[in-house]
N, C-alpha and C positions, 0 to 999 in steps of 0.2 A: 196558758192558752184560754181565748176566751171562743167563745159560738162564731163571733167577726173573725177569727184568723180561720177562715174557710181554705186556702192552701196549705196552711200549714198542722190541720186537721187530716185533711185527705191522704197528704205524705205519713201522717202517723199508722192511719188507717190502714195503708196499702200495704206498712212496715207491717204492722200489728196482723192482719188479716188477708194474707198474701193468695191464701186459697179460695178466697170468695170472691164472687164477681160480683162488683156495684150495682151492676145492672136489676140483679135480682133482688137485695135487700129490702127489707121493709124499712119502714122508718121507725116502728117501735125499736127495731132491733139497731136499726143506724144511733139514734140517740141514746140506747141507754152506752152503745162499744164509744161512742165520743166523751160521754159520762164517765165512762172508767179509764181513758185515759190516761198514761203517767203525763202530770202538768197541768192536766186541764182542769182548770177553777172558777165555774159560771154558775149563774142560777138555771135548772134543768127545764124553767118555764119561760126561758127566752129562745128558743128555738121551734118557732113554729114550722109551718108547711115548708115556708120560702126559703129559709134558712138550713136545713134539712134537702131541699135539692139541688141547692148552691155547693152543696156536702157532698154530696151525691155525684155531680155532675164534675166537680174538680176530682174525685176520687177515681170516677173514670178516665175522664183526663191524664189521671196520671199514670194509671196501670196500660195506656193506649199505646 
């Protein structure tokens, strides 16, 4: 998984993090739980702001 598979990030997340609501996470805390991952294999300095609410925004999507 790279930072670009933003759905299929969010589906891990939701797995991964069933008891958290998106709505409230930070983003320190958003990218380091996509960082740890099982799969996911990117550089930690390509995800900036937009990339990060694109996360964010599918992640709620999905728990909706």
């Amino acid at each position: 998984m790279k930072w670009t598979d933003v759905g299929e990030i969010a589906i891990a997340l939701a797995d991964t993090h069933p008891q958290v609501d998106p709505k409230t996470i930070r983003f320190t805390d958003l990218h380091r739980w996509v960082m740890s991952l099982p799969g996911f294999a990117d550089n930690p300095e390509r995800a900036g702001e937009r990339v990060l609410e694109a996360i964010q925004q599918a992640w709620i999507d999905e728990v909706e």
